[in-house]
C-alpha positions as CSV (number, residue, x, y, z in Angstrom):
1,X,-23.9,-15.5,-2.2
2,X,-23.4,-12.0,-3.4
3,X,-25.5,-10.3,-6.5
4,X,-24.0,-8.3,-9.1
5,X,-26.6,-7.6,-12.0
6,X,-30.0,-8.3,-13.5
7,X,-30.0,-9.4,-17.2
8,X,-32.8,-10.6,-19.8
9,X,-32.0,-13.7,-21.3
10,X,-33.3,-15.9,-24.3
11,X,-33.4,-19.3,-23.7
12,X,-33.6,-22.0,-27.2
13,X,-34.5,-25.4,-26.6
14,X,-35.0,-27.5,-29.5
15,X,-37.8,-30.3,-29.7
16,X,-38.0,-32.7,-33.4
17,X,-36.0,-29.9,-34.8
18,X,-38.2,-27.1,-33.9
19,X,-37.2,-24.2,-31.8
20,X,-38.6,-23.3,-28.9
21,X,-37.5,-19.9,-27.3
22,X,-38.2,-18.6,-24.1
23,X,-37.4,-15.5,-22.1
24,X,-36.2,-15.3,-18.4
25,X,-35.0,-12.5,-16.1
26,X,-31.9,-13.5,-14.5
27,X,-29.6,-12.2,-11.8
28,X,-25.8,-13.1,-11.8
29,X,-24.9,-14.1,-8.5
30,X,-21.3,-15.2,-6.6
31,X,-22.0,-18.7,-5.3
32,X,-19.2,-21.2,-3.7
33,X,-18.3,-22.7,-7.1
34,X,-18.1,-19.4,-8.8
35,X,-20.7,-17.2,-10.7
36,X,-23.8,-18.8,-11.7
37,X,-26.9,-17.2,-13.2
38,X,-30.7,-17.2,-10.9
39,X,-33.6,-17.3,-12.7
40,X,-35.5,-14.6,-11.0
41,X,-39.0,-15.6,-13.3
42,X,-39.7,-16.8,-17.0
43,X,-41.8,-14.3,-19.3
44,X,-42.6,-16.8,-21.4
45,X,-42.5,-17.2,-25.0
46,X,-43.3,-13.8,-25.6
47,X,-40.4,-11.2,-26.3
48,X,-40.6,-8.2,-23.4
49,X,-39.8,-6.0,-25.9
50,X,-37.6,-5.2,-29.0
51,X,-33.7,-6.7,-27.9
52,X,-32.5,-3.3,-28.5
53,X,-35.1,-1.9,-25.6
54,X,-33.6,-4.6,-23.1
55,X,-30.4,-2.8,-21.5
56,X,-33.5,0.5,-20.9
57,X,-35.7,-2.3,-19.8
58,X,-33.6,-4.0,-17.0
59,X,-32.8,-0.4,-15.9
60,X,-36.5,0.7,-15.3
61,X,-36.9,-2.6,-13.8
62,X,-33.9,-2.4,-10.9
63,X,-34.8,1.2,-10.2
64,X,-38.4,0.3,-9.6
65,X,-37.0,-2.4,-7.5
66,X,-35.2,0.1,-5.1
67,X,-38.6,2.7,-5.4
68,X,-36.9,5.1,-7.8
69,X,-39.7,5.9,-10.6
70,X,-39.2,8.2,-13.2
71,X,-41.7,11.3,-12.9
72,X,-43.6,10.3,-15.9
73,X,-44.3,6.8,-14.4
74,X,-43.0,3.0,-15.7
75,X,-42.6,3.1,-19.2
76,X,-45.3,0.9,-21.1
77,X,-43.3,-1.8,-21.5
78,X,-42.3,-1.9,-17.6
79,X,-46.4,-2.0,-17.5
80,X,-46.8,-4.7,-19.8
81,X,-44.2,-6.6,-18.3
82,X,-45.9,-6.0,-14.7
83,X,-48.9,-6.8,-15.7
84,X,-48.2,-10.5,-17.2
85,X,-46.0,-11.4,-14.9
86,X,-47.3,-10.4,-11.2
87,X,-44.8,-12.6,-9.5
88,X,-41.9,-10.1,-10.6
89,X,-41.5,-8.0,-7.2
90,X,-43.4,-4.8,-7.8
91,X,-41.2,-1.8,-6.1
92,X,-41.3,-1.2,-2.6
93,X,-44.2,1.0,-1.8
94,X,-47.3,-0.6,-1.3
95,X,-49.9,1.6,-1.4
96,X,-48.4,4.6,-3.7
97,X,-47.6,2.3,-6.8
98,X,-45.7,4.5,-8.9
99,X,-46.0,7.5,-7.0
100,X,-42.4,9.5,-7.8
101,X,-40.7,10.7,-4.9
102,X,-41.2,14.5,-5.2
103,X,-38.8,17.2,-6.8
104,X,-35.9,19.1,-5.2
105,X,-38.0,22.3,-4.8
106,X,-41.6,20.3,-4.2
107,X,-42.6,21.1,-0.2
108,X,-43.4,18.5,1.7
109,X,-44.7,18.7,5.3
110,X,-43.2,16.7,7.8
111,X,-43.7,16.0,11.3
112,X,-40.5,18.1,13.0
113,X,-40.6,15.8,16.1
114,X,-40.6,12.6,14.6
115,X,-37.8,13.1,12.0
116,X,-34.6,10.8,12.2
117,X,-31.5,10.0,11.3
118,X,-30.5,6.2,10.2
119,X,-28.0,3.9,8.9
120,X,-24.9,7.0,8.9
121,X,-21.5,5.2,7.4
122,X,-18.4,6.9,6.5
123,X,-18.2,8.1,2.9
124,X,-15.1,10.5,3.0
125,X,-12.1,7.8,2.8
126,X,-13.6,5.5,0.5
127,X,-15.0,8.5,-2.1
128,X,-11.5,9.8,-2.2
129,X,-9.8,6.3,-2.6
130,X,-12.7,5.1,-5.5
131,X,-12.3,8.3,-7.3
132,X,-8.4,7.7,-7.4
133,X,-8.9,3.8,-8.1
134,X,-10.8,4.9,-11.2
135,X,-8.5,7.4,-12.0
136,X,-5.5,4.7,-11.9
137,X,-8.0,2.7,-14.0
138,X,-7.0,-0.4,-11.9
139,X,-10.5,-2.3,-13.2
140,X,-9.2,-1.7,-16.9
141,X,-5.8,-2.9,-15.6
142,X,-7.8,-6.0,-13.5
143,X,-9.9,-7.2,-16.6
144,X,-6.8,-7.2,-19.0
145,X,-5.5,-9.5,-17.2
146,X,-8.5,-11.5,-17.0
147,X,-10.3,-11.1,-13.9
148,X,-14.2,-10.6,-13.9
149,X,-16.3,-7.5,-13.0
150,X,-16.9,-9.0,-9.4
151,X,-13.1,-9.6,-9.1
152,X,-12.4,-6.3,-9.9
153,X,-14.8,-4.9,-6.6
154,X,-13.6,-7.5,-4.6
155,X,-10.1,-5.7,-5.5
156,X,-11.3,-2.7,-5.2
157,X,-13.1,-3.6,-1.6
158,X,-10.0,-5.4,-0.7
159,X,-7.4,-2.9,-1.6
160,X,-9.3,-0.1,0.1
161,X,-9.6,-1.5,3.3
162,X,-5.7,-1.4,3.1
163,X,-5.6,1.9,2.6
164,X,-7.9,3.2,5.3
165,X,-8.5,1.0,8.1
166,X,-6.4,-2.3,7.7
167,X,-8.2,-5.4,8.8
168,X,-7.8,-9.2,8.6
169,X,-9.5,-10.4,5.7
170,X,-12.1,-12.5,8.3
171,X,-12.7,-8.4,9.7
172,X,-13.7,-7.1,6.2
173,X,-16.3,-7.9,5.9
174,X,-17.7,-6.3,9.0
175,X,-15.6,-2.5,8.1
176,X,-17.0,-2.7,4.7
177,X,-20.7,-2.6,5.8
178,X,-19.8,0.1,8.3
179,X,-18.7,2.6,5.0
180,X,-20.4,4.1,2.7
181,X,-19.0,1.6,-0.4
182,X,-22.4,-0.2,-0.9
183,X,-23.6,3.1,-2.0
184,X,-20.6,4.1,-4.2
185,X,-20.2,1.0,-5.5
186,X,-23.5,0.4,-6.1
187,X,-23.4,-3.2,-5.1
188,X,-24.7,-5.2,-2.3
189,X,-22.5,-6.2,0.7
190,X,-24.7,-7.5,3.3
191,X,-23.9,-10.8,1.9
192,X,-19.5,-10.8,1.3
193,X,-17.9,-13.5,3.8
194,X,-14.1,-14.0,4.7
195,X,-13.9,-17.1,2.4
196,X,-14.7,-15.4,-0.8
197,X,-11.7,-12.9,0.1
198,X,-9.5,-15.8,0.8
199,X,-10.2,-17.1,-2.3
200,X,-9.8,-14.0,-4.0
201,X,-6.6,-13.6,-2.6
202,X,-5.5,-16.8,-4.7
203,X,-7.3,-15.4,-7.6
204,X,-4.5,-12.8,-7.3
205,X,-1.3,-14.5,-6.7
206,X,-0.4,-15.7,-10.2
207,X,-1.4,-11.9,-11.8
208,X,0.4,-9.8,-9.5
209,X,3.7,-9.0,-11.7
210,X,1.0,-8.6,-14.4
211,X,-0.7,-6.0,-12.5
212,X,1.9,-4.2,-11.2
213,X,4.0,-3.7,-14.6
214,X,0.9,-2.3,-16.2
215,X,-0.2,0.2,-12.9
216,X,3.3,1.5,-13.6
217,X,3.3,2.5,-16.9
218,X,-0.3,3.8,-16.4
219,X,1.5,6.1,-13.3
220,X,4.3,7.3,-15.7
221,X,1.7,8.5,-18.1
222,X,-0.8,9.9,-15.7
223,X,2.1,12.1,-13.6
224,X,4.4,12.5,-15.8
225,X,7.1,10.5,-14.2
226,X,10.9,10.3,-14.4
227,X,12.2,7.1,-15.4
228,X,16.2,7.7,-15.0
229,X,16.6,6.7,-11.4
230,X,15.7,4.2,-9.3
231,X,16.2,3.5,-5.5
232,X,16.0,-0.6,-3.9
233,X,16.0,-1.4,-0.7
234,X,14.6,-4.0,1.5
235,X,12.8,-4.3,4.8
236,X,12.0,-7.4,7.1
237,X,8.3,-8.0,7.9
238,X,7.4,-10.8,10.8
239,X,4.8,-13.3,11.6
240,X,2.6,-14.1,14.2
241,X,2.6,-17.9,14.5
242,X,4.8,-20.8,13.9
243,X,4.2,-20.5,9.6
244,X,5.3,-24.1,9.2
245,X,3.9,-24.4,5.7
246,X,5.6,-21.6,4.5
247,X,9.3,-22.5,3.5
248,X,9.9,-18.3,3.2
249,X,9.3,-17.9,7.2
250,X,12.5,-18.0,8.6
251,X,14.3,-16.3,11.2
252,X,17.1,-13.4,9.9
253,X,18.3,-10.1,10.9
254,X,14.7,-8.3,11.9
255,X,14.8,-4.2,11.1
256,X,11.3,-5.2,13.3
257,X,13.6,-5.6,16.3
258,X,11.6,-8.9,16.2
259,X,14.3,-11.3,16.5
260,X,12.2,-14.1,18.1
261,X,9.7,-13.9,15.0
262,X,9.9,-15.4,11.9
263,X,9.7,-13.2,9.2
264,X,10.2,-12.6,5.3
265,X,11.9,-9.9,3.5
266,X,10.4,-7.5,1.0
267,X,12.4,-5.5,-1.5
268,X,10.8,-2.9,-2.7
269,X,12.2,-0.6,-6.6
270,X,10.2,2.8,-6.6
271,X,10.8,6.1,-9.2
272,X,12.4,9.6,-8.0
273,X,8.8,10.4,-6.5
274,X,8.3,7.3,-4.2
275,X,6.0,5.6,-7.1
276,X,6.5,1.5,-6.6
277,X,8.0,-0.1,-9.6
278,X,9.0,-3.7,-8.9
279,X,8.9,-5.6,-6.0
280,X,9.3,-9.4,-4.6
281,X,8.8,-11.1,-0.8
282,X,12.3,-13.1,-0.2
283,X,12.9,-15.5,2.5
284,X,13.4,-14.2,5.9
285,X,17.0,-15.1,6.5
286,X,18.4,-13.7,2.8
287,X,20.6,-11.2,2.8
288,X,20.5,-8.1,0.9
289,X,23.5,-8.6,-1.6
290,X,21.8,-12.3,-2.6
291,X,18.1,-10.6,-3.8
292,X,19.6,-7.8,-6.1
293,X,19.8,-10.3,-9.4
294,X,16.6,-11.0,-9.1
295,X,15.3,-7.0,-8.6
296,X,17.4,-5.9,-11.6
297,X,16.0,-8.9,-13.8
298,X,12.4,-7.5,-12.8
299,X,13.3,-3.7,-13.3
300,X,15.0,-4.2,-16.8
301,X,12.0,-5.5,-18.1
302,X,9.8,-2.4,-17.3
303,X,12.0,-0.4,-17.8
304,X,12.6,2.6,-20.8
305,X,14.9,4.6,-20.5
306,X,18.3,3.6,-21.5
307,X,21.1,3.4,-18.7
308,X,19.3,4.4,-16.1
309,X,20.6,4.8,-12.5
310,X,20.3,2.5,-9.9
311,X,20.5,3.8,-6.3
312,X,20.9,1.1,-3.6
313,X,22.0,1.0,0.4
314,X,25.6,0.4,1.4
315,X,24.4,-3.2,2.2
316,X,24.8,-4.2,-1.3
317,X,27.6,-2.2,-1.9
318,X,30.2,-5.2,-2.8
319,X,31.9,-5.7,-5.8
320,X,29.8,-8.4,-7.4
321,X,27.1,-6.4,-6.5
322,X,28.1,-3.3,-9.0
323,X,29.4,-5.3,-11.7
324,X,26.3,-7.0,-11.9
325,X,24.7,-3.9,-12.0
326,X,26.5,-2.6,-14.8
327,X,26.3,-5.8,-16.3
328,X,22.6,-5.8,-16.2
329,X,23.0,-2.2,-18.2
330,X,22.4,0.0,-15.4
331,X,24.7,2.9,-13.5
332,X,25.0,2.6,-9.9
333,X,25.3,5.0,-7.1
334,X,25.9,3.7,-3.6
335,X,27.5,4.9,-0.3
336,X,30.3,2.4,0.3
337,X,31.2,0.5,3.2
338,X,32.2,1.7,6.6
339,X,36.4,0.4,6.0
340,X,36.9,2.1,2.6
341,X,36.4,5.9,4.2
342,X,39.8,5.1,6.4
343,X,41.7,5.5,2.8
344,X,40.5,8.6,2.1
345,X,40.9,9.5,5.8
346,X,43.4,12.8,4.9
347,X,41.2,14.0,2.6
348,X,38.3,14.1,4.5
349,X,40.6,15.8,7.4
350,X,41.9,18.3,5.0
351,X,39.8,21.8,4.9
352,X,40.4,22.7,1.3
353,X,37.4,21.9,-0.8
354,X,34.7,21.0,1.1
355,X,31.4,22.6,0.0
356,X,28.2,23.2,2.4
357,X,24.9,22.4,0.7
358,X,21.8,24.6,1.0
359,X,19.2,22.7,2.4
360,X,15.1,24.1,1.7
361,X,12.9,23.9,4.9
362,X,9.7,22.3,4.2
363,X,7.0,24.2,3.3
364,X,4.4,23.0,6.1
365,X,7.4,24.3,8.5
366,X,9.2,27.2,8.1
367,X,11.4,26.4,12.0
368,X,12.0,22.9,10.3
369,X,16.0,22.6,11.4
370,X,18.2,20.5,8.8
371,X,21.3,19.7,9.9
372,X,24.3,20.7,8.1
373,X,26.3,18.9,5.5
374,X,29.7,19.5,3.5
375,X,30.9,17.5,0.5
376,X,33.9,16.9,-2.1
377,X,34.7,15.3,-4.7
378,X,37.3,13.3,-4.6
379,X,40.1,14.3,-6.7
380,X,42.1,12.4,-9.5
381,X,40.3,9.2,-8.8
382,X,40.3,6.9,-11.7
383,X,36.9,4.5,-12.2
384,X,34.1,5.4,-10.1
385,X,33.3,9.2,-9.1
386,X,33.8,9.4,-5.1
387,X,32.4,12.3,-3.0
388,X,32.7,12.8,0.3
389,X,30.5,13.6,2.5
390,X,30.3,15.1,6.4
391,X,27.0,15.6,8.3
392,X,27.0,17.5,11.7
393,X,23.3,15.0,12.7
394,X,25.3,12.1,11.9
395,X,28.2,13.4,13.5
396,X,26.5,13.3,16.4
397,X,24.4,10.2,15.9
398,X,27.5,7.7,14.9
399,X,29.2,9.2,18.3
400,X,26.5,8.6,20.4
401,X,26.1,4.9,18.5
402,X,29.7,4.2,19.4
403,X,29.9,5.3,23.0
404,X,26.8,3.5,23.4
405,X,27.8,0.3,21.9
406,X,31.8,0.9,23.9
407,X,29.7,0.7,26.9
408,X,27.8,-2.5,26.7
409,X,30.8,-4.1,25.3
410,X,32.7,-3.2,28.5
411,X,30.0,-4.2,30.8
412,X,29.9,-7.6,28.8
413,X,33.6,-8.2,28.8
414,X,33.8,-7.3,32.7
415,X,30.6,-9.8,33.9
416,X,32.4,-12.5,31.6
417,X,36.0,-11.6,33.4
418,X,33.8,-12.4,36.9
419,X,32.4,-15.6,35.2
420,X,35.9,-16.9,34.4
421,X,37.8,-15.1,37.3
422,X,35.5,-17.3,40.1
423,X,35.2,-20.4,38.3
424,X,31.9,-20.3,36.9
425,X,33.1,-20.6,33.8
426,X,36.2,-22.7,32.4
427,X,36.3,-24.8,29.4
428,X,38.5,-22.7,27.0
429,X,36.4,-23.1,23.9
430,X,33.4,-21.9,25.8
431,X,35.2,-18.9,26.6
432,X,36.2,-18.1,23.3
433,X,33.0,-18.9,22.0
434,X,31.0,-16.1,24.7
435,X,34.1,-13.6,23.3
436,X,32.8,-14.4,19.6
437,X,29.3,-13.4,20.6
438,X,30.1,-10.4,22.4
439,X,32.8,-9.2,19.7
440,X,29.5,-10.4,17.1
441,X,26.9,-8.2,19.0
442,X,29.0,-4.8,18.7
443,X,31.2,-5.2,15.9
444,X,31.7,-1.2,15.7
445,X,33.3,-0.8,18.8
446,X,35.1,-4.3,19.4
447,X,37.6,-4.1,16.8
448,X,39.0,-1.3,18.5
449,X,39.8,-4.1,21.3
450,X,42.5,-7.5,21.6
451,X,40.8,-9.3,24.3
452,X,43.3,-12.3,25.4
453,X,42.4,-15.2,27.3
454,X,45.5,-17.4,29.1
455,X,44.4,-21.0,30.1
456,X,47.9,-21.0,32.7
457,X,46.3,-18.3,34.6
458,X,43.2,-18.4,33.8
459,X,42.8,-14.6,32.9
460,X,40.9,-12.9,30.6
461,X,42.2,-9.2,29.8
462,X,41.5,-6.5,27.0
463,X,43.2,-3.4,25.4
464,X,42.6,-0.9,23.4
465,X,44.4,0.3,20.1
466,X,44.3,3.9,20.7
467,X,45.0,5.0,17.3
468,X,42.1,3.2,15.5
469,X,39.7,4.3,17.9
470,X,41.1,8.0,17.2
471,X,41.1,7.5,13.1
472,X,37.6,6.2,13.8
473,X,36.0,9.2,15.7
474,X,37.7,11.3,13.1
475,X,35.5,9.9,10.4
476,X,32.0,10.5,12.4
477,X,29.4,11.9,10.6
478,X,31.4,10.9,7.4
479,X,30.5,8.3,4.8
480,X,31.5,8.2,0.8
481,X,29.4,7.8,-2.1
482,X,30.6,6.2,-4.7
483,X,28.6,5.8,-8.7
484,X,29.7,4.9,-12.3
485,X,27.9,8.9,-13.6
486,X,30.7,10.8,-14.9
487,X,28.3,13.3,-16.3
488,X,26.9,14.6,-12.2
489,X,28.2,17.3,-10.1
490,X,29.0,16.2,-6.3
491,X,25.5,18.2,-5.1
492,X,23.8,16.2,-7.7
493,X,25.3,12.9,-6.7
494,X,24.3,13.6,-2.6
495,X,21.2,15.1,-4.1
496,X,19.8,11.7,-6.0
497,X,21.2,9.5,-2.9
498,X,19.5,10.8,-0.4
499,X,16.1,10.1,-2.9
500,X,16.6,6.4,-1.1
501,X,15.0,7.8,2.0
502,X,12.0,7.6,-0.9
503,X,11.9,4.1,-0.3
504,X,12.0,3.9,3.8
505,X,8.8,6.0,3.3
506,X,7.3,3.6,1.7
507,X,8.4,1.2,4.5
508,X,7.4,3.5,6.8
509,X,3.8,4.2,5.1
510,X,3.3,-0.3,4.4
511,X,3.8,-0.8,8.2
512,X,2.4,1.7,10.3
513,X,-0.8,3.0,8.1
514,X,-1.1,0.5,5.7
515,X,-0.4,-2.2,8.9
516,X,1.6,-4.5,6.3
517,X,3.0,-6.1,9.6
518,X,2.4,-8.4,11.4
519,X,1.5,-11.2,8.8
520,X,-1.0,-13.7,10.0
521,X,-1.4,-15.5,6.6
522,X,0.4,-19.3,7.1
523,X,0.4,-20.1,3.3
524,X,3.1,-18.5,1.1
525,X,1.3,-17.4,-1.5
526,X,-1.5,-15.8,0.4
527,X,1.7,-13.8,2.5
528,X,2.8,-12.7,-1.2
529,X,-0.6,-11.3,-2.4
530,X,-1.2,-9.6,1.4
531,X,2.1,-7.9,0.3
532,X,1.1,-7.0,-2.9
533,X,-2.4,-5.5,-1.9
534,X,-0.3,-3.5,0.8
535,X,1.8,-2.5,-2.5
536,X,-2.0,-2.1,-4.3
537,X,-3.1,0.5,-1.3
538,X,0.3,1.8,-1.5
539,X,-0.2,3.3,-5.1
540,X,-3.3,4.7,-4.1
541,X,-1.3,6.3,-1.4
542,X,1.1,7.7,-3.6
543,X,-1.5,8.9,-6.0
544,X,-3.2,11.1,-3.7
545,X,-0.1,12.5,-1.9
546,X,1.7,13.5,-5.4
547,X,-1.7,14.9,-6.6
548,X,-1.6,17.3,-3.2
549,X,2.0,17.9,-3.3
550,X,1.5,19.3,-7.2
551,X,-1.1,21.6,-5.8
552,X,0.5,23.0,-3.1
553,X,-1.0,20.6,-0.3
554,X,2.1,18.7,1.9
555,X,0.4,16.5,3.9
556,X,0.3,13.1,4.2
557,X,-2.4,10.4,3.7
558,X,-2.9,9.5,7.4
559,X,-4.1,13.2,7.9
560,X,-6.2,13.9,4.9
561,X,-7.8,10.2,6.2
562,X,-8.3,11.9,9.7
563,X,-9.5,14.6,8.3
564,X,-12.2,13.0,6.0
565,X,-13.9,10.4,8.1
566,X,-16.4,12.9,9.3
567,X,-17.9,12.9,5.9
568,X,-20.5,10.4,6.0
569,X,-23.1,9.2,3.8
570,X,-26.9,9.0,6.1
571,X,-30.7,8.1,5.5
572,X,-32.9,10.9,6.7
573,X,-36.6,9.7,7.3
574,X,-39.0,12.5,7.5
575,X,-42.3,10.7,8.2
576,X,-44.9,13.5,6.6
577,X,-48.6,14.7,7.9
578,X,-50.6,12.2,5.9
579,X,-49.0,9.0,7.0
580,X,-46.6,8.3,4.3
581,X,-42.7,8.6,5.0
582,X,-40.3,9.9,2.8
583,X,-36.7,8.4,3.0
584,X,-33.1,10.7,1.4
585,X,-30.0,8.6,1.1
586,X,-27.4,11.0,0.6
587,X,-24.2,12.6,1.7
588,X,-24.0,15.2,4.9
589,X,-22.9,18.5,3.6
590,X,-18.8,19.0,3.9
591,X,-17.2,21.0,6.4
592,X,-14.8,24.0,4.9
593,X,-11.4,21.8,5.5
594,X,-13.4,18.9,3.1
595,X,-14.5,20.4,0.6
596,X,-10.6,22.1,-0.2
597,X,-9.5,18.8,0.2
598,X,-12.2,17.6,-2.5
599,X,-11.3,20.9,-4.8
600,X,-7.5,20.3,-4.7
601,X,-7.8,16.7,-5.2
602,X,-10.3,17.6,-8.4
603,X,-13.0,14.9,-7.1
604,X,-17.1,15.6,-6.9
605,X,-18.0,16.9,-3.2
606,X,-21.3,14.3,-3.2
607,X,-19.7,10.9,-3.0
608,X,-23.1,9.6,-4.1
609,X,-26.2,11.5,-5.7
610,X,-29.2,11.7,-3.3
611,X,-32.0,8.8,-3.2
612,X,-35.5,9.4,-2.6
613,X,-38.4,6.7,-1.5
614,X,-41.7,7.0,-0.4
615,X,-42.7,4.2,2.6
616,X,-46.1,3.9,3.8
617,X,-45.1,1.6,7.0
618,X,-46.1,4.4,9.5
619,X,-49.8,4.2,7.9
């Protein structure tokens, strides 16, 4: 049972048609059945104090409970209120009553040897990602869509733990006591369990489109953001565990390289600057032409700007796949499939026209190498703008793909001649059927090859076709774009399709710091709202890197994270000469590297204001 507030409350009961009233001091609680009210006493019949005094009231009243006093002393109402109703807990210093903890500049003599250290937890992750959680303003975003103040922490708690240290949801409880959020929060969290996080996570399922739609428009206002292109692409995440109960765990092509997992696919629509936009958990064995409908459904819808451009993967590069687009209202730019660059194979030989783009180092590193690249536009084309495009990396990356893949082939063809030249092997459809899987496993390199199989003798042979494996190691390190602007140059073309690398960033940052995978969740729905908290953190993420990026700062998350976490928040208990022990919550002092990370992210240095308390245990 968690605690979130203490209120005063007036209570009518009516007897023969008179009223009775009554005043109690409640606390609002999380039980198993939801939140409930505890009566903490009854003050009787007699108001407190005037109704408008109450909010002031409760105030006093909590921060006497946790032995902050104001310098004056309670206020007379605090008195009166202690005074008639003793079973209220008085605050928590026994024998100094209302004794204020002393000033900033008051002395106080301590005992040097006997001074400690307690309770240290780490402050610097959670201050930054609070500050940029209220500068979203995901609680306002949270509570439109109906979800209660608790909900909105449990959020917050949840969303957080994503972002800095990912844990199972039975774990977090455990990493949030070991931070420093019950003192930026302001709540208790000795008392959180697993099953209200589960349950939370339900909470969440039928709001998340709700949620995400308004975070975006709050993003485009808060940064400024360009709403003219867009970038979709999809990634596979997998499971540990059988998932019979969820119908979306199935077995499909695993960019995991976890093809004996079952998995689901995520597709993922973010902005120009990596902000997310849309995005939707598929079944595991879709394939990526089938989920764009359903993207560019969701993105029309949130959308503003009028025909704007849709960048997507050569995967989804078919026909129906850009008429729908354009149907749908949108432009398209795409890099077309592998076959259609062999019709344009003269121009791309030809050395007339190609132009060779200037590529800026980045700024953290000045000996950053870029490899080189030449484009051209292709000339007189009706319909779609085509540009052309060579890269000297890819050059050598498709090359080194091919020979690798020739290789295995060979090897495979030549263990499968021994199977079939000894007898192991005979039935005829067997052997075409181990030819099929070969020919299936390295499709670049085995249509390049007739492999023949004669049931008279019993032989299996192969040859090559020397002139298509020529016309294709021509074309390395070449592919062609292809997209319905008429209105961009050929740089700007390359220059907004290479922006999808935006989106395997985001892959990139879900999986490895934000640990999206692997998914241990069974249910479906609680799968699709572990994604979307992943998405959640991942906004956060973005957040902070953009506000870093616009102040000169390139660095990413994980090493501003690194950096942070030895900014803790620590109870210092100076036990004085006379007996009495004074106790400072507060925040260590931040090193150099900190506190220009705190300046250039324009959050406070002190994660939480300092707490003093008197004790008198040690008398």
């Amino acid at each position: 049972m968690v605690a979130w507030g203490v209120y005063i409350r007036r209570t009518t009961k009516f007897v023969r048609g008179r009223a009775y009233h009554s005043y109690l001091i409640v606390e609002s609680v999380q039980t198993e059945r939801g939140p409930r009210q505890r009566t903490i006493c009854s003050l009787g019949s007699a108001p407190p104090a005037p109704p408008e005094d109450w909010p002031g009231l409760v105030r006093e009243l909590e921060a006497a409970q946790s032995g902050q006093l104001p310098l004056t002393g309670p206020s007379p109402a605090l008195t009166r209120l202690l005074q008639r109703r003793p079973a209220l807990e008085a605050p928590p210093v026994p024998s100094e009553a209302g004794l204020p903890p002393p000033a900033d500049e008051e002395p106080v003599a301590v005992r040097p040897g006997r001074v400690t250290v307690e309770e240290a937890r780490e402050a610097g992750p959670v201050h930054v990602g609070h500050q940029f959680w209220l500068r979203l303003g995901i609680d306002e975003v949270l509570s439109h869509a109906g979800f209660s103040k608790q909900a909105c922490r449990l959020s917050e708690l949840m969303t957080l733990n994503r972002l800095i240290a990912p844990r199972s949801e039975h774990a977090m409880p455990d990493w949030f006591r070991r931070t420093a959020l019950a003192d930026i929060l302001g709540i208790d969290l000795a008392r959180v369990e697993d099953d209200a996080l589960y349950r939370h996570l339900d909470r969440l399922h039928p709001k998340r489109a709700e949620i995400e739609a308004a975070l975006a428009q709050r993003e485009e206002q808060l940064f400024n953001l360009d709403g003219t292109v867009y970038l979709y692409d999809l990634t596979s995440s997998y499971f540990e565990g059988q998932c019979l109960a969820n119908d979306q765990a199935k077995r499909g092509h695993s960019k995991d390289h976890r093809p004996d997992c079952k998995q689901v696919v995520v597709g993922l629509v973010v902005d120009r600057e990596g902000f997310p936009k849309a995005h939707e958990v598929f079944a595991g064995n879709r394939s990526e032409g089938t989920t764009l409908g359903e993207m560019l459904k969701r993105l029309k819808a949130r959308v503003g700007s009028a025909e704007p451009t849709v960048v997507v993967d050569r995967g989804m590069s078919s026909a129906e796949n850009l008429k729908e687009i354009q149907d749908q209202g949108f432009h398209y730019m795409v890099a077309s499939r592998q076959g259609e660059r062999t019709g344009h194979l003269d121009e791309f030989e030809a050395a007339e026209g190609w132009q060779e783009l200037e590529r800026p180092v980045s700024p953290t590193n000045p000996f950053q190498h870029k490899s080189r690249v030449w484009i051209k536009r292709a000339p007189g084309a009706k319909g779609p703008v085509l540009v052309l495009c060579r890269s000297a990396g890819r050059e050598e990356k498709d090359r080194a793909i091919r020979t690798t893949q020739e290789k295995r082939f060979l090897t495979g063809l030549t263990k499968l001649q021994t199977r079939v030249a000894s007898g192991r092997l005979k039935a005829e459809a067997k052997i075409q059927q181990a030819i099929g899987r070969l020919k299936e496993r390295y499709p670049r390199v085995a249509r390049f090859y007739q492999v023949t199989y004669l049931d008279a003798s019993g032989q299996l042979s192969w040859q090559v076709d020397e002139a298509k494996k020529h016309r294709a190691e021509e074309l390395d390190g070449s592919y062609l774009l292809k997209t319905s602007r008429t209105d961009l140059t050929a740089e700007e073309i390359w220059g907004t399709y290479i922006l999808l690398t935006r989106v395997e960033a985001a892959f990139r940052a879900m999986k490895s710091p934000l640990a999206e995978r692997p998914i241990f969740h069974h249910l479906e729905r609680r799968v699709q709202t572990h994604v979307f908290l992943c998405i959640l953190a991942y906004h956060l993420l973005m957040a902070i890197e953009k506000t870093c990026r616009d102040r000169g700062l390139h660095t990413s998350w994980a090493t501003l994270r690194e950096q942070l976490s030895t900014h803790q928040v620590v109870t210092l208990v100076l036990p004085t000469i006379d007996g009495r022990t004074l106790t400072i919550r507060k925040a260590t002092t931040p090193e150099p590297a900190q506190r220009e990370i705190y300046r250039l992210l324009a959050i406070p240095e002190e994660p939480i204001k300092p707490v003093k308390t008197w004790r008198v245990d040690d008398l």
